[in-house]
Backbone as a printed PyTorch tensor [residue, N CA C, xyz], in Angstrom:
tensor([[[ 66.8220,  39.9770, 130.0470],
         [ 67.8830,  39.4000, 129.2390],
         [ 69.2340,  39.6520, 129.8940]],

        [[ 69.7830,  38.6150, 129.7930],
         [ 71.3620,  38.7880, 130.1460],
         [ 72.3960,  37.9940, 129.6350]],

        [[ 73.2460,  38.5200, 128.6990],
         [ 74.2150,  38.0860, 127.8010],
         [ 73.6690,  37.6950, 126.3540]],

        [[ 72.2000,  38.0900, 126.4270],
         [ 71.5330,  37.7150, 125.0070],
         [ 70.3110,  36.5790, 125.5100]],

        [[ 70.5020,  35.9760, 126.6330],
         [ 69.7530,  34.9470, 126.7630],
         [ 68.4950,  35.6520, 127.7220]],

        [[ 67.0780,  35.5190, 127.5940],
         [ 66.1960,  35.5950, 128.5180],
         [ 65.7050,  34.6490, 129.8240]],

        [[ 65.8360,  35.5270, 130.5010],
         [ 66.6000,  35.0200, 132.1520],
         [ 65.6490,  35.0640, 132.7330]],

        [[ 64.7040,  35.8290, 132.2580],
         [ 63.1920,  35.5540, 133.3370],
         [ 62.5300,  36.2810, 132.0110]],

        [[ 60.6750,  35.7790, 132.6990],
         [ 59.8390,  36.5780, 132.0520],
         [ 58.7290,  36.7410, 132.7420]],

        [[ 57.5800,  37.4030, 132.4680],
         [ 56.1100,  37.5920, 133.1400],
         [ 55.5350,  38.4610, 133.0960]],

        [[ 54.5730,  39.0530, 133.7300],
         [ 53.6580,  39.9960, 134.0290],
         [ 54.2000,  40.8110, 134.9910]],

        [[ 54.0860,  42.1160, 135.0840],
         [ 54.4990,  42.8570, 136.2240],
         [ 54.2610,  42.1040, 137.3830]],

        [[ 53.4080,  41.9830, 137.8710],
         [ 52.4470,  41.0380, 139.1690],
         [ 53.4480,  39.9340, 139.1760]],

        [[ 53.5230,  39.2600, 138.4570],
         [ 54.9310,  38.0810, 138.3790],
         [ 55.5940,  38.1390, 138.8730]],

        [[ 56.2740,  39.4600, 138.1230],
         [ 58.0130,  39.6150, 138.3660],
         [ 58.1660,  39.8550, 139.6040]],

        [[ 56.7180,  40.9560, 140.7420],
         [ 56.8950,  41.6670, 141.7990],
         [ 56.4620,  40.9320, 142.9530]],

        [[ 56.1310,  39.3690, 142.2960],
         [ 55.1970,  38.6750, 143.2930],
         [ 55.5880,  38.6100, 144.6870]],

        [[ 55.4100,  38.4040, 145.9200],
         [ 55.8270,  38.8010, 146.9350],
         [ 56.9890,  37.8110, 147.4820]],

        [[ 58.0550,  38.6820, 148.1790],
         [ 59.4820,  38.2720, 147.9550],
         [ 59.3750,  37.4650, 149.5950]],

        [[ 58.7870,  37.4340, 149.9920],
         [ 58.5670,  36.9420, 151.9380],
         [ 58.9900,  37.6940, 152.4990]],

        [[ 57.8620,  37.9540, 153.9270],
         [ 58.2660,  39.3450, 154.9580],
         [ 56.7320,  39.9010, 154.6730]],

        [[ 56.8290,  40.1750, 155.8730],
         [ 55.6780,  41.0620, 156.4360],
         [ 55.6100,  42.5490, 156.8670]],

        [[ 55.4610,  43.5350, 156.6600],
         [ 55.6280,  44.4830, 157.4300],
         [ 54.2980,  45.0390, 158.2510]],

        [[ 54.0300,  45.6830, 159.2850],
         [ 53.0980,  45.8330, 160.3050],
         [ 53.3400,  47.3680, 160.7260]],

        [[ 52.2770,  48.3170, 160.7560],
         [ 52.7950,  49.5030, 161.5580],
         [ 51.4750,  49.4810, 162.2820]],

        [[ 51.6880,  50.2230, 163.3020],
         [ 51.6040,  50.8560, 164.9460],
         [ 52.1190,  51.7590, 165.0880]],

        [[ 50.9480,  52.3600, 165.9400],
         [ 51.1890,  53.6060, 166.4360],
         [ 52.2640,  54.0160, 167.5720]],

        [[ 53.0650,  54.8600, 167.3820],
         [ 54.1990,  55.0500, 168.2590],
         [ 54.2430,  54.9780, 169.3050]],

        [[ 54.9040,  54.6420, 170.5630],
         [ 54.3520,  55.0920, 171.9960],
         [ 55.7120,  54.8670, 172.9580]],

        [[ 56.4170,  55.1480, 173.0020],
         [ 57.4500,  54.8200, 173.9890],
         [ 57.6350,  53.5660, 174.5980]],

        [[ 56.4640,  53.3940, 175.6870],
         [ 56.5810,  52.1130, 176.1340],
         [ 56.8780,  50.9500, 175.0190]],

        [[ 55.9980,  50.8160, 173.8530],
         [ 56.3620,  49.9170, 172.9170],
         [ 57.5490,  50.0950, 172.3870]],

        [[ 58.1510,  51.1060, 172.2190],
         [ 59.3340,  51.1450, 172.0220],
         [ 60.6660,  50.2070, 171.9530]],

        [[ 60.4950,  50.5560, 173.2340],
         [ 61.1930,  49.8110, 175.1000],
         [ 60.7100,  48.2990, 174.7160]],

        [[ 59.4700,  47.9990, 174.8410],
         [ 59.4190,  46.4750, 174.2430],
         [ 59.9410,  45.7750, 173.3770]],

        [[ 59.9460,  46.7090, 172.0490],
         [ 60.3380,  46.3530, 170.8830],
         [ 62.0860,  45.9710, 170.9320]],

        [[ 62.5850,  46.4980, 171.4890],
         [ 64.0920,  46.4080, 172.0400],
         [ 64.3580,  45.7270, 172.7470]],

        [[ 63.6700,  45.7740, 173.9180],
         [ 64.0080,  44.4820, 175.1710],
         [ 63.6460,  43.2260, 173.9920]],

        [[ 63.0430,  42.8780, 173.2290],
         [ 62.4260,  41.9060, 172.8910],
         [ 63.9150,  41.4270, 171.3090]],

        [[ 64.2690,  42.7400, 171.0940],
         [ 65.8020,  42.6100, 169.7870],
         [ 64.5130,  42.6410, 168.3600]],

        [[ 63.5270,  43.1910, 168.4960],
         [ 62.7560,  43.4380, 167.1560],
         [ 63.1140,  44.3410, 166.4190]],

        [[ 63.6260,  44.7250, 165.6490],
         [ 63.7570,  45.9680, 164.1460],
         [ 62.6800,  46.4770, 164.1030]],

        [[ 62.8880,  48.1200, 164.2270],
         [ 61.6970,  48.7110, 163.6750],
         [ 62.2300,  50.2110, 163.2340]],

        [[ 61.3960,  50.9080, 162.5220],
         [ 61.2910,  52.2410, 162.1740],
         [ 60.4530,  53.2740, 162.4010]],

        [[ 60.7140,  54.3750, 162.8670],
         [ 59.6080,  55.6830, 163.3190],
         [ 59.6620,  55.7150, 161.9800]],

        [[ 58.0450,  55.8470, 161.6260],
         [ 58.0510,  56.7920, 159.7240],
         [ 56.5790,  57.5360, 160.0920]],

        [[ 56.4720,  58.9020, 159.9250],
         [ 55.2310,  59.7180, 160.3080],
         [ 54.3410,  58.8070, 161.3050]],

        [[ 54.9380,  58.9150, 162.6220],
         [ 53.9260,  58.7320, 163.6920],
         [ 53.5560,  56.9310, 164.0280]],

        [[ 54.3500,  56.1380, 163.4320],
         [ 54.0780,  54.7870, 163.4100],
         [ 55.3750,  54.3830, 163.2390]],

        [[ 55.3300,  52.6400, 164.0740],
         [ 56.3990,  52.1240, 164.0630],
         [ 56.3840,  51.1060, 162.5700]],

        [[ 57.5310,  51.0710, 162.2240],
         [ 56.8820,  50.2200, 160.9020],
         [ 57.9160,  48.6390, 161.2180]],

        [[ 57.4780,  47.3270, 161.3960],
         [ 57.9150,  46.4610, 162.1330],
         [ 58.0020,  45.2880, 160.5220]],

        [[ 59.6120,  45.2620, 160.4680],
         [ 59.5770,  44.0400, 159.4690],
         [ 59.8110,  42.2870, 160.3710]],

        [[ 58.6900,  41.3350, 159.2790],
         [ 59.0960,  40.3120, 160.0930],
         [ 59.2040,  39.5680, 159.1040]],

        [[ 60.2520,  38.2050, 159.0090],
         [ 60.2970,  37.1530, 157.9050],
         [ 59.0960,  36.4740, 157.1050]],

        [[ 57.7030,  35.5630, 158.1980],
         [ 57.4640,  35.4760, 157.3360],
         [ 55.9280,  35.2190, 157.9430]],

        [[ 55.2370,  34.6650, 157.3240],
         [ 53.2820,  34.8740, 157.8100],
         [ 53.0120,  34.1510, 159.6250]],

        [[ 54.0060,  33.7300, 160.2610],
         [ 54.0690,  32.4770, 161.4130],
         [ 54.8490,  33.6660, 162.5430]],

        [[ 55.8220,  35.0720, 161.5070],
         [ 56.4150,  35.5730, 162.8310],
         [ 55.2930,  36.7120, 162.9190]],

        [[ 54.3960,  37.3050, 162.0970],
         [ 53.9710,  38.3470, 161.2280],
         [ 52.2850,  37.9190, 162.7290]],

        [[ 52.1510,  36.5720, 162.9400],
         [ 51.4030,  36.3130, 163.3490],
         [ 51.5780,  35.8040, 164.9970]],

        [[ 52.5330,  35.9270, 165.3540],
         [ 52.8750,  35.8400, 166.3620],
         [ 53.2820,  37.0940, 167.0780]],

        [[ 53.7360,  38.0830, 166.5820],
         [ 53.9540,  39.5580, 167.0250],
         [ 52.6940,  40.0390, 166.8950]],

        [[ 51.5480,  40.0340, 166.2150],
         [ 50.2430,  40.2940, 166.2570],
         [ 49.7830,  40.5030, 167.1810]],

        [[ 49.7400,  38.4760, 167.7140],
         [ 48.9330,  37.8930, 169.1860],
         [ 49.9130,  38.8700, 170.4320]],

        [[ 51.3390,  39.4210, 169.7010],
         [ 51.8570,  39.6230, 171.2210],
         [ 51.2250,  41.3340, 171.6160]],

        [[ 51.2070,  41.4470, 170.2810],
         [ 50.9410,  43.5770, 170.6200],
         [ 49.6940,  43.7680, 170.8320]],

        [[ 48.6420,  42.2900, 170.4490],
         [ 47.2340,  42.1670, 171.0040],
         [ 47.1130,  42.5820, 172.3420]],

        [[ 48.2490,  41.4320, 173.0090],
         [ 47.9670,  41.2690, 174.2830],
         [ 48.3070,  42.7820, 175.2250]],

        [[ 49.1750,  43.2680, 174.6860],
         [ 49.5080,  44.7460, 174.9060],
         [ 49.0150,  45.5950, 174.5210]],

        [[ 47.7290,  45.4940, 174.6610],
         [ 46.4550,  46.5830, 173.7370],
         [ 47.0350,  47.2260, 172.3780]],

        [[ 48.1310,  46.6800, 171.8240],
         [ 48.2380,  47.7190, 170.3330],
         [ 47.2120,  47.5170, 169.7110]],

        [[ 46.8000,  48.8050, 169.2120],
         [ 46.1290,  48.3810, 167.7470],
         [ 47.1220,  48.5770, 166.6030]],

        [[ 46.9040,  47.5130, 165.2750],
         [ 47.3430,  47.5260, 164.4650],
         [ 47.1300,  47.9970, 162.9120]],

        [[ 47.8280,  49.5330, 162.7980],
         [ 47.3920,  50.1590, 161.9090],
         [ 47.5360,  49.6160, 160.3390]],

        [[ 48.2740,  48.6990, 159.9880],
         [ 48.2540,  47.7790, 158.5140],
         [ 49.2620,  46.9110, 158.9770]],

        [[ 49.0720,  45.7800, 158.0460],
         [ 49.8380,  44.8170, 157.5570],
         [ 50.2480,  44.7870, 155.8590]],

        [[ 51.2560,  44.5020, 155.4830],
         [ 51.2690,  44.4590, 154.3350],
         [ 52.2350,  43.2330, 154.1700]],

        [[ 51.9130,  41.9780, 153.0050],
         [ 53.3080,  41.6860, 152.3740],
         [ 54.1970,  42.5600, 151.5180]],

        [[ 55.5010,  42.0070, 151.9760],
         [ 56.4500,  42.8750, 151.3690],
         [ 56.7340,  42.0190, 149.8390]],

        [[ 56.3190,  43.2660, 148.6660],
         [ 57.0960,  42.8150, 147.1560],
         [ 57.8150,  43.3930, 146.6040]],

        [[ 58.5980,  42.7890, 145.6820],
         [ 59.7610,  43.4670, 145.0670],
         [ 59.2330,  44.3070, 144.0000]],

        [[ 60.3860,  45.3580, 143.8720],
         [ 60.0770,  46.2600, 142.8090],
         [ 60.5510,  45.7820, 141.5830]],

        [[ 60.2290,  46.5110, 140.3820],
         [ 60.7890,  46.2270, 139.2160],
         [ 62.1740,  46.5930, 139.0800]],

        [[ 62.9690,  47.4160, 139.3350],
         [ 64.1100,  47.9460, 139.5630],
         [ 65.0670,  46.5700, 140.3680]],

        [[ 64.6070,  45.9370, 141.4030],
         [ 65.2460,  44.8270, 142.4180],
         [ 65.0810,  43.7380, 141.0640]],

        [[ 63.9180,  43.3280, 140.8410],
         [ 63.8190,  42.2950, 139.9790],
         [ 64.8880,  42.3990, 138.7140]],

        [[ 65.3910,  42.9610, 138.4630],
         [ 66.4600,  43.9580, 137.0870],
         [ 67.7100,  43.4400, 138.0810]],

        [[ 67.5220,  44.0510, 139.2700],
         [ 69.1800,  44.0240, 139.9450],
         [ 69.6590,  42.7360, 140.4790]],

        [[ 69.0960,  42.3720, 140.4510],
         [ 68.7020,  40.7810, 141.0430],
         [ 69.3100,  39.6290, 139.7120]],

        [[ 68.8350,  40.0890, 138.6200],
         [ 69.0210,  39.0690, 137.6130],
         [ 69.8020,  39.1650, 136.9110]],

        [[ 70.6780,  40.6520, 136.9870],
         [ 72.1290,  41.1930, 136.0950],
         [ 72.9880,  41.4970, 136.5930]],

        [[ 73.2210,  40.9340, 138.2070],
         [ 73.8730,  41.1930, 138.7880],
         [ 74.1360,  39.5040, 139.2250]]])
């Protein structure tokens, strides 16, 4: 609700449904590192893995085929969804 009027509604699963973006982690290694940079990719060290955000299922799948080709293995994929808290900040703001 906002100003009295109801501004959205749904099911948790609804509200959190997935916002687009991929995220991918791999295991750390220097050299990939160095790739990941020469290449201008975003990423994060978080316990021992790089955690790699990408826009959307076409880039998510194309960085795949590339860390394939560079023997990564790939420790998860996940779509990225919004929280209930974003979904709140999002709609009263």
């Amino acid at each position: 609700m906002k100003s009295g009027q109801i501004i959205e509604q749904g099911s948790v699963a609804e509200l959190t449904a997935v916002q687009g973006g991929y995220e991918l982690a791999v295991p750390v290694s220097e050299e990939l590192r160095a790739w990941l940079n020469e290449k201008m990719i975003a990423f994060t060290a978080v316990n021992g893995h790089l955690q790699i955000q990408v826009p959307d299922r076409g880039a998510a799948n194309s960085l795949i085929d590339a860390l394939r080709q560079r023997n990564v293995e790939i420790d998860s994929l996940n779509a990225r969804k919004r929280t209930l808290e974003s979904v709140f900040m999002e709609k009263v703001t």
